[in-house]
N, C-alpha and C positions, 0 to 999 in steps of 0.2 A: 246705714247700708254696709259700712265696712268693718262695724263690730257684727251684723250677723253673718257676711263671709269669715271673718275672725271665729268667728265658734264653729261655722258650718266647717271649715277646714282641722279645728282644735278636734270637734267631735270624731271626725274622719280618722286622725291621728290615732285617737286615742284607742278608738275602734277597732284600728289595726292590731296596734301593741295585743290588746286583746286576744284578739284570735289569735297571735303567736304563743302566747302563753299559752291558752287552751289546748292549743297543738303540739305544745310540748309536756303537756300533763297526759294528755291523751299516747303520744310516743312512749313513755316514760310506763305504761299501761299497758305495754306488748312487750310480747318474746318472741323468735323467731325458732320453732322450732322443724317444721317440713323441708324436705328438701327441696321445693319449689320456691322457697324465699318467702312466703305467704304468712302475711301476721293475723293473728288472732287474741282479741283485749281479753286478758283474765274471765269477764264476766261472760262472754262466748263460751270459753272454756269450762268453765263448770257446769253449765246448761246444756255442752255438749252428750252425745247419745254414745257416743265412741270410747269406752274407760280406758281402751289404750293411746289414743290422743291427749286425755286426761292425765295418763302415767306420764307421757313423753312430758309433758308440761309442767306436773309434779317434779319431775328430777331437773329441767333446766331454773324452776323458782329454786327450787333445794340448792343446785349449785350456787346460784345464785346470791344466797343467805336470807331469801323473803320467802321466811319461813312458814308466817302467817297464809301466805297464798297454798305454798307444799302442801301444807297440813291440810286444810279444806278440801285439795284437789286428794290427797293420799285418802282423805273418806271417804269421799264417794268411789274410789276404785275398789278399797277395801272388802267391801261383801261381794262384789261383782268377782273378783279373782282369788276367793280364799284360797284352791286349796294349789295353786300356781306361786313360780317363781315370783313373778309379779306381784300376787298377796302380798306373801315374805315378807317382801323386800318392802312391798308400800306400807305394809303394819311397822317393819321395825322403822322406818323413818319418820314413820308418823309419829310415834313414840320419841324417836327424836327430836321431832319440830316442839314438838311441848318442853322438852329438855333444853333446849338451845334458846326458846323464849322465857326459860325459867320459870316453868310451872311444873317444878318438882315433883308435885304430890302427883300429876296426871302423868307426868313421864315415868313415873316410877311405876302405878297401875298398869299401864298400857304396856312395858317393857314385862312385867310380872305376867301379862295375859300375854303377850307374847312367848313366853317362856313355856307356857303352858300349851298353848297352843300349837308351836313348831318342835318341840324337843320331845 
C-alpha cells in the first residue's frame, strides 16, 4: 500500500514538471506583437488571412534573429504586397533571412531579383 501511494505521488510529481516544460516550450513559441497584449504562436501566424499581421510578425522574428520563422512569414506576404512599400521591404529581408542563415547561393538570387525587380 505505501509503495503504490509512493508512485501514485512520484507519478503526480513528475507530471507536473511536465507540463511546466511544455509551458515553457509553448511561451518560448509567441511574440507579442498587437497593441492589446494578445499572443499569437508562430503557426497561427502563418495560417493567418491578414498579410499585414503576418508583416508585423515578420519584422518582430527579424528583430529578433529567428530568421527561419521571418523568412517563411516574409513569403507569404511577398506576392500579396508586390508592388507596395511593404513588398520592398519584405523581398529585400527575405533575401536577407537566407543571407544571415548562410545560404549564400539563394541570398544572392533573391537579392539579384530584387535588384531587378525594385530599381
Amino acid at each position: 500500500m505505501r509503495i503504490q501511494i509512493l508512485i501514485l505521488i512520484a507519478g503526480l510529481v513528475l507530471g507536473a514538471c511536465r507540463s511546466e516544460k511544455e509551458a515553457k516550450v509553448a511561451k518560448k513559441d509567441r511574440v507579442t506583437v498587437t497593441n492589446d497584449g494578445t499572443d499569437l504562436p508562430y503557426r497561427k501566424v502563418a495560417k493567418h488571412e491578414d498579410h499585414l499581421v503576418q508583416f508585423q510578425y515578420a519584422e518582430k522574428y527579424y528583430a529578433n534573429k529567428d530568421y527561419f520563422k521571418a523568412q517563411t512569414l516574409y513569403e507569404e506576404v511577398i506576392p500579396k504586397e508586390v508592388t507596395t512599400d511593404i513588398g520592398r521591404t519584405s523581398y529585400f529581408k527575405y533575401a536577407d533571412c537566407h543571407y544571415l542563415q548562410k545560404d549564400f547561393y539563394l541570398a544572392g538570387y533573391y537579392f539579384k531579383q530584387f535588384h531587378k525587380k525594385y530599381n
